[in-house]
C-alpha positions as a Markdown table, in Angstrom:
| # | Residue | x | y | z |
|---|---|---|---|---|
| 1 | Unk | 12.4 | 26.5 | 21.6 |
| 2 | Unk | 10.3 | 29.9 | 21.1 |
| 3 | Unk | 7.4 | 29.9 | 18.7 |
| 4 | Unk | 5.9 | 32.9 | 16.5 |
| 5 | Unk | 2.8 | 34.5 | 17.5 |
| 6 | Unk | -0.7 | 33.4 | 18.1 |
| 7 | Unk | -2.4 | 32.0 | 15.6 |
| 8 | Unk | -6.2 | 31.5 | 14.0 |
| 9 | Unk | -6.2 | 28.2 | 14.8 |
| 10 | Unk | -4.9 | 28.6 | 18.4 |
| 11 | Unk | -6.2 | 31.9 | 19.1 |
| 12 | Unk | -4.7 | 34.7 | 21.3 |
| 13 | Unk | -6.4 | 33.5 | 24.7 |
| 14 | Unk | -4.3 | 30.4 | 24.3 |
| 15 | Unk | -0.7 | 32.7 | 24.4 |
| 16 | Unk | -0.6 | 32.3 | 28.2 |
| 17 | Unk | 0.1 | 28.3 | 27.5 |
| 18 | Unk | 4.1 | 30.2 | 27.0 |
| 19 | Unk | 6.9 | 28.4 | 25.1 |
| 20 | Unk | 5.8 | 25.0 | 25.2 |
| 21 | Unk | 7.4 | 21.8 | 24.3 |
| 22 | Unk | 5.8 | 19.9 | 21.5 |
| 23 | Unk | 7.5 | 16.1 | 21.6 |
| 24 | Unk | 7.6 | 13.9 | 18.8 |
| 25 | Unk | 8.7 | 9.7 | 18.8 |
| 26 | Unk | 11.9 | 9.6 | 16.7 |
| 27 | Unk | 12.1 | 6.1 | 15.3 |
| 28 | Unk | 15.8 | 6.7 | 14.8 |
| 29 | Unk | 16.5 | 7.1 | 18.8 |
| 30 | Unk | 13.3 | 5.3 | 19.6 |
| 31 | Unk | 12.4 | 7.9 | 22.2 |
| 32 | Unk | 9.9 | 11.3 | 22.6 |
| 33 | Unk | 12.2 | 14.2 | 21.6 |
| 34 | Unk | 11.4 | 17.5 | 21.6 |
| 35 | Unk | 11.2 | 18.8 | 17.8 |
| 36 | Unk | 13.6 | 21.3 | 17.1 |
| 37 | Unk | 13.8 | 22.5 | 12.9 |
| 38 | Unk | 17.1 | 23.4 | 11.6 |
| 39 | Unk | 16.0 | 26.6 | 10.5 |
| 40 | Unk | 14.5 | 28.4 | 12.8 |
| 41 | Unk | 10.1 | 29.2 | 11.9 |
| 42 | Unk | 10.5 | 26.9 | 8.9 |
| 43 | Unk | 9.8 | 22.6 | 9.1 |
| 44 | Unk | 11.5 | 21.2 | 6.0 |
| 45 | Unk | 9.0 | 17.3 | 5.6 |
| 46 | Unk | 9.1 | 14.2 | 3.3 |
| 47 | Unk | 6.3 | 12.0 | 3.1 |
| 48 | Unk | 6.0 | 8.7 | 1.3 |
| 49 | Unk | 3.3 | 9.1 | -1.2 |
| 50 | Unk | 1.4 | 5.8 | -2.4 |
| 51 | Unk | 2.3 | 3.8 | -5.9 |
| 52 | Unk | -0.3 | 5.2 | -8.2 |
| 53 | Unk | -2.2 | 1.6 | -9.5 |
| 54 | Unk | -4.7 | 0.9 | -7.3 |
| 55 | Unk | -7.3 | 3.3 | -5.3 |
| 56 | Unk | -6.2 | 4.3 | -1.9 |
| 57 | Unk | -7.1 | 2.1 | 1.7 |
| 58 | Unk | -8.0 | 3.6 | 5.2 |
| 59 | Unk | -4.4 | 2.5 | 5.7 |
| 60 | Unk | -3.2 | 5.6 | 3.8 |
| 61 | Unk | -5.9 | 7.5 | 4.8 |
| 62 | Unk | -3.8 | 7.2 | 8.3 |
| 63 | Unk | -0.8 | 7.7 | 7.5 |
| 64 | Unk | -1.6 | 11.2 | 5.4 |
| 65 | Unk | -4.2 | 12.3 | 8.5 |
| 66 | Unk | -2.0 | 12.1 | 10.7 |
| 67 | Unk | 0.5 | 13.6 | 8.8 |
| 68 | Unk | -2.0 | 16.6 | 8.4 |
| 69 | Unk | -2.3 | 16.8 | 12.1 |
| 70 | Unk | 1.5 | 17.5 | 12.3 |
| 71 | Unk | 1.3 | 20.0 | 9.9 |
| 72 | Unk | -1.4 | 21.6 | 11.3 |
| 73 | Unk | -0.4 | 21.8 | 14.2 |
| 74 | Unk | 2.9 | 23.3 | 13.4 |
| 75 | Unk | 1.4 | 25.8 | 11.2 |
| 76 | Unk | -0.9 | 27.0 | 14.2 |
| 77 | Unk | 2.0 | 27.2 | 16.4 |
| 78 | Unk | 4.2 | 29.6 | 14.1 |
| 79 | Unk | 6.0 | 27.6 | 12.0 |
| 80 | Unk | 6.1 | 27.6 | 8.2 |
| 81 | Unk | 5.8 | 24.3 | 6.8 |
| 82 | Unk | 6.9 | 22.8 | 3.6 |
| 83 | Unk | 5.8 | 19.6 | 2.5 |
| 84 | Unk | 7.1 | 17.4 | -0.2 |
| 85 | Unk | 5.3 | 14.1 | -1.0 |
| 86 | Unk | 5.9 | 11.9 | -4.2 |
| 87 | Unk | 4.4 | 9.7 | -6.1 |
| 88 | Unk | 5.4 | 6.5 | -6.7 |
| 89 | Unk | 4.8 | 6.2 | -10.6 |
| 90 | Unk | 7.6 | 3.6 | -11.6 |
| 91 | Unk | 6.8 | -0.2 | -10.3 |
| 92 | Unk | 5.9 | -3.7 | -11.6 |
| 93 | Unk | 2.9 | -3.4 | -10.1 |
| 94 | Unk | 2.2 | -0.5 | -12.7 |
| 95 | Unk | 3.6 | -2.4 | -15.5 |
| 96 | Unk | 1.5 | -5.3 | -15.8 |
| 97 | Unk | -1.7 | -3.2 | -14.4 |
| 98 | Unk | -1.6 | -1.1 | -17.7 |
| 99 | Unk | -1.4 | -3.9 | -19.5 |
| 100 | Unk | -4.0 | -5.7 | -18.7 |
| 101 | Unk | -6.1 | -2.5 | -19.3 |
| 102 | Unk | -4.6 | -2.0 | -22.5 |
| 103 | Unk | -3.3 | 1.6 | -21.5 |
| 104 | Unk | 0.3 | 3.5 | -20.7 |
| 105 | Unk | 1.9 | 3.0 | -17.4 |
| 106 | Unk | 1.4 | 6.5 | -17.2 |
| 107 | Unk | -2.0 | 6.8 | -18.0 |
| 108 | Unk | -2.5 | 4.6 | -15.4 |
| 109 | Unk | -0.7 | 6.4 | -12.8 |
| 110 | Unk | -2.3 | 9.9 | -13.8 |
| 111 | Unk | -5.9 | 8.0 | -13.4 |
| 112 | Unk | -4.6 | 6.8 | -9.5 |
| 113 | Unk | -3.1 | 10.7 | -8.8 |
| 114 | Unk | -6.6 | 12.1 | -9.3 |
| 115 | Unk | -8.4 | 9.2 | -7.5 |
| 116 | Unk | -5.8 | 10.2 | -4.5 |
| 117 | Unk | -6.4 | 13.5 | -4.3 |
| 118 | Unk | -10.2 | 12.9 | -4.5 |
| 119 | Unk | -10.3 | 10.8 | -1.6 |
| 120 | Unk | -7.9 | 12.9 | 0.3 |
| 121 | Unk | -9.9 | 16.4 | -0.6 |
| 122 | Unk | -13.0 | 14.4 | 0.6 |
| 123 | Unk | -10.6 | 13.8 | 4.1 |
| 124 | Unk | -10.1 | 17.5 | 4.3 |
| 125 | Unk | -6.0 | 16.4 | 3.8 |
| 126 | Unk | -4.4 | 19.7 | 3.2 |
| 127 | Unk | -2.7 | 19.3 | -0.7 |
| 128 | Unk | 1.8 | 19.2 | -0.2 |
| 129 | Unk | 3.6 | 22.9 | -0.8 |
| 130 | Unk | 4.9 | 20.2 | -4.3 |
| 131 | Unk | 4.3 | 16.6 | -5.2 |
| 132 | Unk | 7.2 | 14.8 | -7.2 |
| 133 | Unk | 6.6 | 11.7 | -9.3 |
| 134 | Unk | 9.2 | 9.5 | -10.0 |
| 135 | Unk | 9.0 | 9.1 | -13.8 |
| 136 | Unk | 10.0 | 12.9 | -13.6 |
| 137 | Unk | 13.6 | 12.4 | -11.7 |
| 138 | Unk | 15.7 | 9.7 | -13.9 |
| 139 | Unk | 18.5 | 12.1 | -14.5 |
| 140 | Unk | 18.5 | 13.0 | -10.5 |
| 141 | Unk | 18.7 | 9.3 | -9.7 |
| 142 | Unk | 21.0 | 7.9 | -12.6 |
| 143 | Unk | 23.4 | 11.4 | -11.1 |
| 144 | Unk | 23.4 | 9.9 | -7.7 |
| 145 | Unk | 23.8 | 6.1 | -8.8 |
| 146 | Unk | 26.8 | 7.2 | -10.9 |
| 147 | Unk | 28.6 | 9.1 | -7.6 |
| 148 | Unk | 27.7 | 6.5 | -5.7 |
| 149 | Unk | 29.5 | 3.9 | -8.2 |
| 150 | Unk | 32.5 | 6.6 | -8.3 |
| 151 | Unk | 32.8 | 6.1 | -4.7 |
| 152 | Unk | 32.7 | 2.3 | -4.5 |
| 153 | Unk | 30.1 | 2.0 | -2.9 |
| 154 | Unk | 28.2 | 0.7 | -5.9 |
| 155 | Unk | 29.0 | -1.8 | -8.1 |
| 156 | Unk | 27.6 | -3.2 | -11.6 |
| 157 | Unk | 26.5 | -6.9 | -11.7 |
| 158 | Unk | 25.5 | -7.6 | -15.3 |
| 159 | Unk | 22.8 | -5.4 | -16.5 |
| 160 | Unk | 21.9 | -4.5 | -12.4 |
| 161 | Unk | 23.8 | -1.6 | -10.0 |
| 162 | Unk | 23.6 | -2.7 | -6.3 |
| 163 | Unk | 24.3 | -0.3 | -4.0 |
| 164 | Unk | 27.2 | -2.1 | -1.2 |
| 165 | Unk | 25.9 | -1.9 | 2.2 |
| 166 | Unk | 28.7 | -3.2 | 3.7 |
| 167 | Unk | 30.8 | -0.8 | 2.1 |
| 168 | Unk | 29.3 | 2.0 | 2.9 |
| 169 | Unk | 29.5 | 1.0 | 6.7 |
| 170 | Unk | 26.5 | -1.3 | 6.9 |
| 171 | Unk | 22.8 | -0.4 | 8.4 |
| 172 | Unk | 21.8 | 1.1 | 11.8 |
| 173 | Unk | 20.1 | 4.2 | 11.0 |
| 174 | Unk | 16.7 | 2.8 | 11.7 |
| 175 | Unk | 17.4 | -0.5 | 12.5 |
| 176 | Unk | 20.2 | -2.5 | 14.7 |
| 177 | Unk | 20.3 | -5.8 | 13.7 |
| 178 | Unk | 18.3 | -7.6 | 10.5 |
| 179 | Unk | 18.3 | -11.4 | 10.5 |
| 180 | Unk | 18.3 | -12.8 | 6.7 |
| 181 | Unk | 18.1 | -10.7 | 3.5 |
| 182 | Unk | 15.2 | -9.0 | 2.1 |
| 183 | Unk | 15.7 | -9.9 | -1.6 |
| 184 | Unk | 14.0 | -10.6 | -4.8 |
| 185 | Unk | 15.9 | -14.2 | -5.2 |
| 186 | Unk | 15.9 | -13.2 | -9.2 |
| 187 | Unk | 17.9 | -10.2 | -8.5 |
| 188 | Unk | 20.1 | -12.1 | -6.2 |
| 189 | Unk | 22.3 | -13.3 | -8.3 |
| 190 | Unk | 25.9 | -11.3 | -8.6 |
| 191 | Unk | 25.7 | -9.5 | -5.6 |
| 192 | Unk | 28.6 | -8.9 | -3.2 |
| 193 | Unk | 26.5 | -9.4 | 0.1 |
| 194 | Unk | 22.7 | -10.4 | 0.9 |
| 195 | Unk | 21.4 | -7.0 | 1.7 |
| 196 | Unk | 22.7 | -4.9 | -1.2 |
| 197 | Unk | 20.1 | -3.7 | -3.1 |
| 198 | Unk | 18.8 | -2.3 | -6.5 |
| 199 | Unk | 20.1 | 1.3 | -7.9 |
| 200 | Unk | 19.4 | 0.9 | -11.3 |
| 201 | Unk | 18.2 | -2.5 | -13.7 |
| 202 | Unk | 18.0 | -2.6 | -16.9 |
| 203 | Unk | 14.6 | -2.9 | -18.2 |
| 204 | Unk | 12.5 | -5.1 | -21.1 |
| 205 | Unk | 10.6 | -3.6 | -23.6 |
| 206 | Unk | 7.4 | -4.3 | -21.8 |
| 207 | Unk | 8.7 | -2.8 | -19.2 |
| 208 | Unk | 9.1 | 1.2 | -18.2 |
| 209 | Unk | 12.5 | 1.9 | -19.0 |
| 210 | Unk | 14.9 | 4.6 | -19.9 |
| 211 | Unk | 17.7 | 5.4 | -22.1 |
| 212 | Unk | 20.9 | 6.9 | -19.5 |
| 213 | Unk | 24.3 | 7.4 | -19.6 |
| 214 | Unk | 24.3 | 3.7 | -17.4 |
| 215 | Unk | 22.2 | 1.9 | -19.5 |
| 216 | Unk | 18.7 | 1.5 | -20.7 |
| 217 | Unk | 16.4 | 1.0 | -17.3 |
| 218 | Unk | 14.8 | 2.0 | -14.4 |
| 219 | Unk | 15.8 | 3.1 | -11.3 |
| 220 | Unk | 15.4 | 1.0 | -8.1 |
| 221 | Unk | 12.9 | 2.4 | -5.4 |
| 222 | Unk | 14.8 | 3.9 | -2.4 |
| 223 | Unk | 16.8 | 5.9 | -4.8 |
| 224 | Unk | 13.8 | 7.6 | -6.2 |
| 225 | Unk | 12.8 | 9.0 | -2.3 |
| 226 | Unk | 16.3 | 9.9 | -2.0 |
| 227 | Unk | 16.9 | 12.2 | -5.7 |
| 228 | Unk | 12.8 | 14.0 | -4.7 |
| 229 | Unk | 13.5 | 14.6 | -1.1 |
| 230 | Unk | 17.0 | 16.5 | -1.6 |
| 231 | Unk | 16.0 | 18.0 | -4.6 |
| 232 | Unk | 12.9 | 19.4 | -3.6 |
| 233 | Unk | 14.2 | 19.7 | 0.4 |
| 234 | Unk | 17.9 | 19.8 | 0.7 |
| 235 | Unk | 20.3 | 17.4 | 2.0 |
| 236 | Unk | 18.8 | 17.5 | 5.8 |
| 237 | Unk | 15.0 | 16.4 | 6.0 |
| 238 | Unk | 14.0 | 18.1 | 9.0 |
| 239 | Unk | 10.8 | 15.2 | 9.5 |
| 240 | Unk | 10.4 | 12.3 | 7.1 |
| 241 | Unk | 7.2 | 10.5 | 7.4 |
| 242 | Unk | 5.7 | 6.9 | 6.7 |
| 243 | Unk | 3.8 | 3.8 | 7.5 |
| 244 | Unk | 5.9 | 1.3 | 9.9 |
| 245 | Unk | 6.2 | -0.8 | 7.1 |
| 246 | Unk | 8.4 | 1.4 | 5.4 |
| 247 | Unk | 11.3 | 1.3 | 8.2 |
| 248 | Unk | 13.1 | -1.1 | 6.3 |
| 249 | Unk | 14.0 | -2.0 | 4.0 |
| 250 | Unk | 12.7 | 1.4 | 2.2 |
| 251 | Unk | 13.7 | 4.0 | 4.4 |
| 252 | Unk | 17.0 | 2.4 | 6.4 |
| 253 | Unk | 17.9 | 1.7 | 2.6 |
| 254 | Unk | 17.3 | 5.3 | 1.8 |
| 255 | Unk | 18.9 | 6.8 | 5.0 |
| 256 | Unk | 22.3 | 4.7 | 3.9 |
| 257 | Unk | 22.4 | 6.2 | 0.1 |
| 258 | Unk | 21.4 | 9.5 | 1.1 |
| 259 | Unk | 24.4 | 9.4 | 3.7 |
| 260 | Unk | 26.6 | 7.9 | 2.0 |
| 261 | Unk | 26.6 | 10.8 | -1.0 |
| 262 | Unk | 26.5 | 13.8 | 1.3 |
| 263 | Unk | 28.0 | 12.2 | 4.8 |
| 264 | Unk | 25.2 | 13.8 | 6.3 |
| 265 | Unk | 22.0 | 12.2 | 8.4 |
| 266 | Unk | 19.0 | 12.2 | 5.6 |
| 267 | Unk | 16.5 | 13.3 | 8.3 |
| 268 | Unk | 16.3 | 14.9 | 11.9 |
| 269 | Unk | 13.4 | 13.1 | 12.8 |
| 270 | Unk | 11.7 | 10.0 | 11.6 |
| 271 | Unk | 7.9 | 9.3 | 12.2 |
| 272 | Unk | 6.0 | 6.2 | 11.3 |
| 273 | Unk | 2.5 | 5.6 | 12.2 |
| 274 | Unk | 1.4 | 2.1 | 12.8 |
| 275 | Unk | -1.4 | 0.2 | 10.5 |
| 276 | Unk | -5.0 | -0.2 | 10.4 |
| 277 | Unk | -6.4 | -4.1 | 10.6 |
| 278 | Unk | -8.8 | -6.2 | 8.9 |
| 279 | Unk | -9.8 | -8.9 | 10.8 |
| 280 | Unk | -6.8 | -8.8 | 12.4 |
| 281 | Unk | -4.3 | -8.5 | 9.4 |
| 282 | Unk | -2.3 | -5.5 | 8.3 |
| 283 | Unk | -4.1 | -3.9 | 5.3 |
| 284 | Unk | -2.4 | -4.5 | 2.1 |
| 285 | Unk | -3.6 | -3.9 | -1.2 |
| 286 | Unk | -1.3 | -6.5 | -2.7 |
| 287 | Unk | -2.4 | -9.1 | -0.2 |
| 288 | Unk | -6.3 | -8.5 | -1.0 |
| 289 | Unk | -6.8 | -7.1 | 2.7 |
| 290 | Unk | -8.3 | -3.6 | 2.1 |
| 291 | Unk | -11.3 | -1.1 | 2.5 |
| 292 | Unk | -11.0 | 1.2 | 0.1 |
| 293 | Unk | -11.5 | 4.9 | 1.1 |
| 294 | Unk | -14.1 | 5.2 | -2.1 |
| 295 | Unk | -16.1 | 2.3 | -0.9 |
| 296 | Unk | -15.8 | 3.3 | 3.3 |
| 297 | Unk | -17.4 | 6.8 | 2.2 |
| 298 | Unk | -20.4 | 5.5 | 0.2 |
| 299 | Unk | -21.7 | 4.2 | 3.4 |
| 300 | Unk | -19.9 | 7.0 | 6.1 |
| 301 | Unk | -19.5 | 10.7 | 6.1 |
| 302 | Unk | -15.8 | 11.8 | 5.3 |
| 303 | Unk | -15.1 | 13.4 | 8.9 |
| 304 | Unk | -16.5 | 10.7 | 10.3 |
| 305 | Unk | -13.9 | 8.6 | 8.9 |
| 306 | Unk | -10.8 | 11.5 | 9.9 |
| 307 | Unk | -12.8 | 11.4 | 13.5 |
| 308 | Unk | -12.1 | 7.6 | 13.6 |
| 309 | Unk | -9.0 | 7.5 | 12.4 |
| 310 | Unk | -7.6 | 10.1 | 14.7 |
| 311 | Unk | -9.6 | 8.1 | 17.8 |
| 312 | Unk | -6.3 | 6.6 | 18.6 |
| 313 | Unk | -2.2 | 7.9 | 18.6 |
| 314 | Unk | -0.6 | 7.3 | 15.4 |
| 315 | Unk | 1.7 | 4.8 | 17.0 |
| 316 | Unk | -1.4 | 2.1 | 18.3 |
| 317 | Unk | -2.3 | -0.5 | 16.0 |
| 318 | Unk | -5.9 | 0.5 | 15.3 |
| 319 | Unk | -8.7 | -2.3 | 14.0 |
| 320 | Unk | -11.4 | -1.1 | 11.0 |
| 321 | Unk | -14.8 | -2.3 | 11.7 |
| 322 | Unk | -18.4 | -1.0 | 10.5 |
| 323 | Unk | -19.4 | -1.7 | 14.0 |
| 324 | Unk | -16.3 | 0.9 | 15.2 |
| 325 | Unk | -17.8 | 3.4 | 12.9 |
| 326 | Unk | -21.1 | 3.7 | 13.5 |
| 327 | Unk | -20.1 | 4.3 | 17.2 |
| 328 | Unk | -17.5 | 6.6 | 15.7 |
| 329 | Unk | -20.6 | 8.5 | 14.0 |
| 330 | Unk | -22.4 | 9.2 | 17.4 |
| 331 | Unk | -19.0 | 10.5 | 19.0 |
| 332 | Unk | -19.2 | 12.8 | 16.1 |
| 333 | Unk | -22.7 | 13.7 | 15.7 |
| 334 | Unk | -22.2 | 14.4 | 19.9 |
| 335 | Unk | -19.1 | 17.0 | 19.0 |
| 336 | Unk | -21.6 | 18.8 | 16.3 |
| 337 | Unk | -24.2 | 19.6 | 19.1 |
| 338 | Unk | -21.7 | 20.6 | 21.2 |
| 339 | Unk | -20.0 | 23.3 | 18.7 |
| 340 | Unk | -23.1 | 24.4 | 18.3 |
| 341 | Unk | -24.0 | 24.9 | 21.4 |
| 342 | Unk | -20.8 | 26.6 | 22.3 |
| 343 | Unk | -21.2 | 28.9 | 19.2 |
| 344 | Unk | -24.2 | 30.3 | 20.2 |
| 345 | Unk | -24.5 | 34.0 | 20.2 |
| 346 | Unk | -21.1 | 33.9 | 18.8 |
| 347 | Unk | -19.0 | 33.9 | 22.3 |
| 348 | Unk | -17.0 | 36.1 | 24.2 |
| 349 | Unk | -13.8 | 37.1 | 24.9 |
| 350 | Unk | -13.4 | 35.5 | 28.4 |
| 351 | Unk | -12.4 | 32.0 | 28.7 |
| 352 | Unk | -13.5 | 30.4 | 32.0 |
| 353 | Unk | -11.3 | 28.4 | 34.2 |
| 354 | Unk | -12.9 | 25.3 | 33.1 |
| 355 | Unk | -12.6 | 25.6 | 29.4 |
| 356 | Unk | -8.4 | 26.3 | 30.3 |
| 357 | Unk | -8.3 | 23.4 | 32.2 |
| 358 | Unk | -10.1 | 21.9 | 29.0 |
| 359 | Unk | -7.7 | 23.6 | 26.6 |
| 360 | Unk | -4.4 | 22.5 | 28.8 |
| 361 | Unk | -5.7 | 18.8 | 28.3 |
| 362 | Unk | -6.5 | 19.3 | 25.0 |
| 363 | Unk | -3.5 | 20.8 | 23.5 |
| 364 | Unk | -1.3 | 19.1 | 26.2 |
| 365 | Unk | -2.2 | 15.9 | 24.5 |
| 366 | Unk | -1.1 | 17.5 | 21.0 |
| 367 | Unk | 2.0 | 18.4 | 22.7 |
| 368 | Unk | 2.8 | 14.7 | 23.5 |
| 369 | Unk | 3.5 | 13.1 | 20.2 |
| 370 | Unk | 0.2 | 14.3 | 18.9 |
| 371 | Unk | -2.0 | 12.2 | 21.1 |
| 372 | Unk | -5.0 | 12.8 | 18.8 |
| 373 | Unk | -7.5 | 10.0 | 20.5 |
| 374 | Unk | -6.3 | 11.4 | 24.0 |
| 375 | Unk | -7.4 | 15.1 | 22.4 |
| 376 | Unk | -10.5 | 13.9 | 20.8 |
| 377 | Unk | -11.6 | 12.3 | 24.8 |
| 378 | Unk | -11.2 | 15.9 | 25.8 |
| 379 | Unk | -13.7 | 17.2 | 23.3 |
| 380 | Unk | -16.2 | 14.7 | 23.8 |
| 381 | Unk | -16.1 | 15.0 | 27.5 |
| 382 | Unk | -16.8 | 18.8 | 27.3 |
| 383 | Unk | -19.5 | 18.4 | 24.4 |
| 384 | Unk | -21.5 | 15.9 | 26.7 |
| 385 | Unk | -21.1 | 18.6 | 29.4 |
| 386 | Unk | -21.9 | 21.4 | 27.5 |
| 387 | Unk | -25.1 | 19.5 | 25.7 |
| 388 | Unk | -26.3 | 19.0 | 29.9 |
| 389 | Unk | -23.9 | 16.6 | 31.3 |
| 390 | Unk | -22.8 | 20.2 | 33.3 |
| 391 | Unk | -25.3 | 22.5 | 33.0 |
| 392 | Unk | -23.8 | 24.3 | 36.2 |
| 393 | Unk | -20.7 | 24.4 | 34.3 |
| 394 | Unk | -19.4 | 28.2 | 32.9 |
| 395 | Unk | -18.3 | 27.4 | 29.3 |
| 396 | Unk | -17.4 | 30.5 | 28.0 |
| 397 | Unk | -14.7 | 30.4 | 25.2 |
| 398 | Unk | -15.3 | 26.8 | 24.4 |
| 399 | Unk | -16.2 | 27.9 | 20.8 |
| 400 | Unk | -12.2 | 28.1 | 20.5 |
| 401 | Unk | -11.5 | 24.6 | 21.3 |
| 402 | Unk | -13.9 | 23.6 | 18.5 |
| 403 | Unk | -12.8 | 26.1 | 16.1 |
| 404 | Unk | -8.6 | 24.1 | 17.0 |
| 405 | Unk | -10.5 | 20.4 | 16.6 |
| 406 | Unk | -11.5 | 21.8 | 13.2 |
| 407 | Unk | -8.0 | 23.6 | 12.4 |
| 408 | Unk | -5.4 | 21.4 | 14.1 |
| 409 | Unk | -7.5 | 18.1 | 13.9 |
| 410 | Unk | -9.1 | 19.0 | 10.4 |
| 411 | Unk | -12.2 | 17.5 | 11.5 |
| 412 | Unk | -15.3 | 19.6 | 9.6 |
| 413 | Unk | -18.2 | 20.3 | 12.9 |
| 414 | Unk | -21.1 | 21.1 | 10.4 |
| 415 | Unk | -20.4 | 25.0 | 10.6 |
């Protein structure tokens, strides 16, 4: 794989590193790959944005960090990145929300939108090359529902289109093997096998719902990723990104449609990072387990909370705790003093040998599935040195390892 030039974030004196692998876990093969874009200097990415009805966790503070990271990193090795992520605007959960407030389901879903991007601005999150809602692609997803029933491989059971999943060949994109259906018993009712799922319903009057060429309704959720992503992308996603809990049925349910209209693979490379806990449980907004990002950075500054939830690789299950963050603050507060310190006089052009044996570790660990908590180790260790764990040490150029933990990790040092 060859990469462009040097870049700001990587700087020149890092060019001798060569052309380097950079690996990435592919949930579909379940193995470290190295990542290879279809086009070559360009990375075509999906992520799953959050349904707009509620105020953003630490849990999708993760998954869009690390997502950042990716991008980042990609950017500072060369390659030109565009980002898609949508916005889940068309749920149940949206429904009865607004009316309980008294307000639109889209009112609603604009207020969420600008509480995301609030918390995420405050997270130093880079903003997507074009955000999608769902609302906004109806005649994109009733298009693909009515192909997909021109092919047989969807069907009409009273006022519901299930997509077949036998008859398009069945599952094992993501997954090999699911025991029992995952199925709203309600909807079960007429369908052809237990894991065929929603296309298209019809939909009340209290609910949201649109007039189409298949009926009044609304489109079910996996076919909503599937119209954004290859309208905004193409038919090949080069990376699509989520939380684990989106494997299946969302995005083995998404891989199948998106295959079964264009006979094509929907992405190259899939990448889930694994939850944060609280007390133990998975955090879930519908199940009451959460810490919202609003109420985490009343208490905690904002890289902080990036420092903490890059501590670990984005596949570990991580565990939120006050306790973890205060010790999380001094790791940080330690990383401050030691750009500082390493900014003084505004360094040089030589790096020392110790600072490239720093810089292998770091970037090495980038390089390995974007080991961020085996990266952030390395900077600690050389901040405690630099601040007088070493003084014997030669440190020049370690300015540029702080100024790639701010521009690959995102993580603001106080400059």
């Amino acid at each position: 794989m060859t990469r462009a030039g040097s870049s700001p974030s990587l700087g020149s004196s890092w060019g001798e590193r060569g052309f380097h692998t950079v690996l990435v876990y592919n949930t579909k093969t379940r193995t470290k790959e190295e990542f290879i874009p279809q086009r070559s200097g360009e990375v075509r990415a999906y992520i799953c944005g959050p349904t707009v009805y509620d105020y953003c966790h630490i849990g999708h503070a993760r998954t869009y960090i690390n997502f950042d990271v990716l991008r980042r990193y990609l950017e500072a090795t060369g390659y030109d990145f565009i980002h898609v992520q949508n916005f889940t605007d068309v749920d149940d959960k949206i429904t009865k929300r607004a009316a309980e407030r008294g307000i639109t389901p889209t009112q609603l879903s604009d207020e969420f939108i600008e509480e995301y991007f609030r918390d995420m601005d405050a997270l130093n999150v880079k903003r997507a090359s074009r955000y999608t809602r769902a609302s906004d692609y109806i005649g994109k997803i009733v298009e693909i529902t009515e192909r997909l029933m021109a092919k047989g491989i969807a069907y009409r059971s009273g006022g519901t289109v299930y997509f077949d999943v036998e008859g398009a060949g069945g599952f094992g994109e993501l997954v090999s093997g699911i025991e029992g259906a995952v199925t709203d018993p309600i909807m079960s009712l007429g369908k052809r096998g237990p894991f065929d799922f929603v296309l298209w319903r019809e939909g009340g009057e209290a609910e949201q719902s649109w007039d189409s060429q298949i009926g009044r309704g609304r489109p079910g959720w996996h076919t909503e990723c599937v119209a954004m992503a290859m309208d905004s992308l193409g038919e090949v996603l080069d990376i699509h990104w989520g939380g684990m809990d989106l494997i299946y049925p969302h995005h083995e349910c998404s891989a199948l449609v998106a295959r079964a209209i264009t006979g094509k693979p929907f992405a190259r490379y899939w990448m889930h990072n694994n939850f944060v806990t609280l007390s133990g449980e998975k955090m879930s907004k519908s199940a009451g387990n959460t810490a919202y990002i609003k109420d985490v950075l009343e208490g905690f500054r904002a890289e902080v909370l990036r420092t903490y939830l890059l501590s670990k690789g984005y596949r570990e299950r991580m565990e939120y705790s006050e306790a973890g963050m205060e010790r999380m603050e001094k790791t940080y507060d330690l990383m401050v003093e030691g750009a500082a310190e390493a900014r003084k006089g505004g360094g040089g052009a030589g790096v020392s040998s110790c600072i490239k044996e720093y810089a292998d570790a770091f970037f090495g660990a980038l390089d390995d599935d974007l080991e961020t908590g085996q990266a952030l180790a390395v900077v600690e260790r050389l901040s405690w040195e630099i601040t007088g764990g070493a003084p014997d040490k030669d440190f020049a150029g370690a300015s540029r390892i702080y100024d790639a933990v701010e521009g690959v990790l995102g993580i603001k040092l106080g400059r």
